[in-house]
N, C-alpha and C positions, 0 to 999 in steps of 0.2 A: 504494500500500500504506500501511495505516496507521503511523504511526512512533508506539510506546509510548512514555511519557513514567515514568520509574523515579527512585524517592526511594530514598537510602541511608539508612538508621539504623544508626550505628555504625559507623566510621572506621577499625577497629581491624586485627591481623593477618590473620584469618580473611577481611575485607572485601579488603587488599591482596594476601591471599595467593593469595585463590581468585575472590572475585565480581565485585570491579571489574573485571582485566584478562577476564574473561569475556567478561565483557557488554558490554567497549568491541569484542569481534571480532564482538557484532550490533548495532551502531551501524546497520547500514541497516533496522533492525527496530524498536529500543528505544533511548533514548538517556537518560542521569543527567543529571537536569536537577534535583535536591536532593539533601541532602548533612546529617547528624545525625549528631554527636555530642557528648557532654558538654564534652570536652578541642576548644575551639573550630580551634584549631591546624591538631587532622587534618582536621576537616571540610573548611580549608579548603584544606589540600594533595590532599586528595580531590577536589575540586571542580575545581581548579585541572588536574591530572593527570587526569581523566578525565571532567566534566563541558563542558557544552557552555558556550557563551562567556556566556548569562544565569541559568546554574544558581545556586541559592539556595544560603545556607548555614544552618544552624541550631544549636544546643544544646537545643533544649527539641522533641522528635520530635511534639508536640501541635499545636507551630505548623506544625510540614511539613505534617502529617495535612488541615492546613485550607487544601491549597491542591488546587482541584478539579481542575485540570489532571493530577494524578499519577493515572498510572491502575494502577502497581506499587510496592509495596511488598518492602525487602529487608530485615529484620528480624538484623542480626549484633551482638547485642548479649550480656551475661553472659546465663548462662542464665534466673537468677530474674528477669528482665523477657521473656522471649520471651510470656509468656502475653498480658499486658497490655498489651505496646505490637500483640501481632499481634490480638486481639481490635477493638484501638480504631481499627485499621487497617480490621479487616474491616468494621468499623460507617460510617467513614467512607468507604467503597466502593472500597477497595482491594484490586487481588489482592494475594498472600500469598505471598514467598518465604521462611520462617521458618530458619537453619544450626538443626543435629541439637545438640540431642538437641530434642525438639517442646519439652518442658516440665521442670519438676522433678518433675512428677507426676502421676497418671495424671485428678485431678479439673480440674485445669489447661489437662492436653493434651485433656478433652472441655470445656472451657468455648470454646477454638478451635474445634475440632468443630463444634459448635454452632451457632456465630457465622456458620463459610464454611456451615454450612447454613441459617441464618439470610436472610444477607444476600443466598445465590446469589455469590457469590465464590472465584476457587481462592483452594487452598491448598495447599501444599507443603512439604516439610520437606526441608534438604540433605542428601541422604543421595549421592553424587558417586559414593560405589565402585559403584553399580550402573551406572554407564556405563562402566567398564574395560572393556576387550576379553573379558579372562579371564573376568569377574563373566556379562558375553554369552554367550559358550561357554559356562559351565556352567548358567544359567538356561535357554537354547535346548535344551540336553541334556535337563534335570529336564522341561521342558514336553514333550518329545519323547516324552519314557517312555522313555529311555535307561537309566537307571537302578532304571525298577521305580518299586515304593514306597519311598519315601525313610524310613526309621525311625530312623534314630539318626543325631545331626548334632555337629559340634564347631566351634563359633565361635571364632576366636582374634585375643585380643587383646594378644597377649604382648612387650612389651619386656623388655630387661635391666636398661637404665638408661639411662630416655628420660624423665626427670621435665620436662615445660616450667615455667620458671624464670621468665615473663614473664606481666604479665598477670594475671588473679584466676584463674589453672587451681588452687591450692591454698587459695581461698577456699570457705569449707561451706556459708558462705550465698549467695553470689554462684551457683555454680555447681552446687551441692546432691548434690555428689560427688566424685570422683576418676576414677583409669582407666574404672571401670563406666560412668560415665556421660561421658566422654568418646569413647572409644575404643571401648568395649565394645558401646554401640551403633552402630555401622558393621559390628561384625561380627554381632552378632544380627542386625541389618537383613536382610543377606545369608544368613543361614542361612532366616530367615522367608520370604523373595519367594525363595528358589530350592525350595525346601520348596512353597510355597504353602500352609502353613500358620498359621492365622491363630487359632488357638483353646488359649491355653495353659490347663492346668488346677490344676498343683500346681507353686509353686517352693520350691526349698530352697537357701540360699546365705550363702554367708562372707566378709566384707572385712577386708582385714588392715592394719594402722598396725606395720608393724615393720621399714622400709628407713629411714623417715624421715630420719634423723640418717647415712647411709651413702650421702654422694655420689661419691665415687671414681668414675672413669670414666661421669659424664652427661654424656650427647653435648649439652647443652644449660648446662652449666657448673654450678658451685655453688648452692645456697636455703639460706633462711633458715631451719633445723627446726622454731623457733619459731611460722614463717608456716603449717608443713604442716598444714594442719589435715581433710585428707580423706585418704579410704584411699592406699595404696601398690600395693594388689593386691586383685581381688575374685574370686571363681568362684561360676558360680552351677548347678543342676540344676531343666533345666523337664521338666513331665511333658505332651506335648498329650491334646486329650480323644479323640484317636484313638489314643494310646497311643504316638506315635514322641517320644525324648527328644531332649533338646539339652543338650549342658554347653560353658557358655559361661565364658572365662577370658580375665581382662582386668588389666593391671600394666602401671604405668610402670618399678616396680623391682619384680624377679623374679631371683634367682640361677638363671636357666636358659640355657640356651645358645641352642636354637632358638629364636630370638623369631619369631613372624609375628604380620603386623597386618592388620586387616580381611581376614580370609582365611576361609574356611571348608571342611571335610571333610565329606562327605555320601555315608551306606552305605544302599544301598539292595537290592533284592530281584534287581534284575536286575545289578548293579555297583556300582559306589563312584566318588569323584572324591577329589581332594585338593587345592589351590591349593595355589603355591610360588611362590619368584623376590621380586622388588623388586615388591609391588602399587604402593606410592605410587607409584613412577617408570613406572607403564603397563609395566612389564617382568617381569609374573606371568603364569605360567601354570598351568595345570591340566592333573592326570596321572589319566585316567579308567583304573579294573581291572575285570577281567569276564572273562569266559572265552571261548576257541574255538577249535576244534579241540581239544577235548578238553584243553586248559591253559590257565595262569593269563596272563594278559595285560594289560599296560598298553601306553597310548598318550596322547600327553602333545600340547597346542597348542603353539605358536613363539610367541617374542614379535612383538608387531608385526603382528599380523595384521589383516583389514579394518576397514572404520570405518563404525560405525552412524547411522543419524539425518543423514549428511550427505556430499556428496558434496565434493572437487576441494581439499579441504585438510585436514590432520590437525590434528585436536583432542584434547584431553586430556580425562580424565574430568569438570573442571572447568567446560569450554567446551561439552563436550557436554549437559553437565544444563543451563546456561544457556540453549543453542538451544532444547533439550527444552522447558525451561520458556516462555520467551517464545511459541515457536512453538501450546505448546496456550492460552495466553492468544488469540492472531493467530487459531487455527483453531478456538477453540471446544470443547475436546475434554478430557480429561481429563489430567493429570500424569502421570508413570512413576509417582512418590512420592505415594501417595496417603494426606490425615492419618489416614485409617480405620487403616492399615496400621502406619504411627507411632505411634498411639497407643498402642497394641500394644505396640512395644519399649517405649514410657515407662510400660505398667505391668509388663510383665516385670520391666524394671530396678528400677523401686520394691521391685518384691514382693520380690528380693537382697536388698534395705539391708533390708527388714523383717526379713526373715529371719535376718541375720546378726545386729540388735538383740535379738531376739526369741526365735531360738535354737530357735523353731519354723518348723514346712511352712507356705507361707502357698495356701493354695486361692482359685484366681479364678471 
């Protein structure tokens, strides 16, 4: 079997928290054998912890690019370089694992596009919660026709006071947002591929700068207000051109009590669903309503239920988009996350920030 040869770009949280330890559980698949980042240090703790014994190290992702042995690329950098390092990538004949959100904006996220159609290269964006169990279950429903026609959907992205304090997350230019584009996409992702709706036509939407300076209880400790320079909370209203809506609502800080994160609600003609529970921790599930025998009736999954994509040991949603990925590299075939699909949320979310500047409906 061939053994994939994988360059890091980008050393950072996102890289230790979710893509390294992945992808060292398909070592007999894919192995790190480069290693990018600016802050020479992590690269080389990266390398060192999860690269193989002649894996490179780098600071400048130009010099990785030009080693022709990498046949993947893993793109985990601030968001305003995802464009450019993953385009230079695809030029230099690399597949493409780019973390969410694809771009800072929707002429960016088709300059990628492009490029993996350009060069004949995958390309992928991390979008993880579609490998949950739950996210399973209810996609397997929606495709079923369980539901009917899906018309009206509720993405949510809600914390109380979950501000991340590390990192450029309250940088405007690095990251070209706040919750919306953080968080906010994971849960439209999930609203859009359970929907199978890919065609938005009218948004209208609001971001708010007014928790800033109010960190009492962030599970993530105190900021600097001075630093906040992106929203605190955004909501947004899509119209598709079939007519079914989406109100999509996305906060690090929200005076509300219910927070759900990457979660999503979906009413349809023949029933309804709702996710609930710990998604992050795989321990969400979804409580489907509808009728029979002549009353109203819900029935909800367990946590912990079977495992997709893989047999003989349990994997998290992290491990499993990783197999995902490597595996349609290995077999030729397409990605779950597909950038058509991506690009999508990266102009939904656009058309929010425009709209909330603008104070007008922005039409796609």
């Amino acid at each position: 079997m061939t053994t994939l040869k994988i360059g890091i770009i980008g050393c950072g949280g996102i890289a230790k928290g979710k893509h390294l330890p992945a992808l060292a559980k398909q070592r007999h698949k894919a192995e790190m054998t480069a290693f990018c980042d600016i802050e020479l240090d992590r690269a080389e703790l990266a390398a060192k912890e999860y690269g193989t014994e002649e894996a490179k190290v780098y600071t400048d992702y130009k010099e990785l690019l030009k080693d022709p042995s990498i046949d993947v690329v893993h793109v985990l950098t601030p968001n305003s370089t995802h464009a450019v390092i993953t385009v230079a990538a695809l030029e230099a004949g690399k597949h493409v694992m780019c973390e969410k959100p694809m771009a800072m904006n929707t002429a960016e996220a088709q300059q990628m596009l492009d490029a993996a159609k350009r060069t004949g290269k995958k390309l992928t964006i991390g979008y993880q919660n579609r490998f949950r169990s739950d996210s399973r279950a209810l996609y397997a429903a929606c495709e079923q026709g369980d539901l009917g026609e899906v018309y009206f959907a509720k993405a949510h992205a809600i914390r109380r006071r979950g501000v991340p304090t590390w990192g450029v997350f309250m940088d405007i230019e690095k990251q070209g947002g706040g919750p919306l584009i953080d968080i906010g996409t994971h849960a439209l992702d999930l609203a859009l591929w359970t929907m199978d709706n890919y065609k938005p036509k009218l948004v209208v939407g609001s971001a708010f700068h007014k928790l800033k300076d109010k960190m009492d209880g962030n599970m993530f400790g105190p900021w600097n207000p001075e630093e906040f320079k992106v929203e605190d909370s955004a909501f947004g209203f899509i119209k598709m051109e079939n007519g079914a809506t989406i109100t999509l609502e996305a906060s690090w800080a929200l005076n509300m009590i219910n927070a759900k994160e990457a979660q999503v609600t979906l009413c349809g003609t023949e029933g309804g669903a709702e996710m609930f529970g710990d998604a992050w921790d795989n321990k969400g599930t979804v409580t489907f309503n509808h009728t029979r025998y002549g009353q109203l009736v819900e029935t909800s999954t367990s946590v912990g239920g079977g495992i997709a994509f893989y047999e003989g040991e349990s994997l998290n949603a992290g491990e499993l988009e990783a197999k995902q990925w490597i595996d349609s590299i290995l077999e030729d075939r397409e990605p779950l996350v597909k950038p058509e699909q991506a690009l999508i949320v990266t102009q939904i979310l656009e058309a929010i920030y425009k709209s909330s500047e603008t104070g007008n409906a922005i039409t796609l």
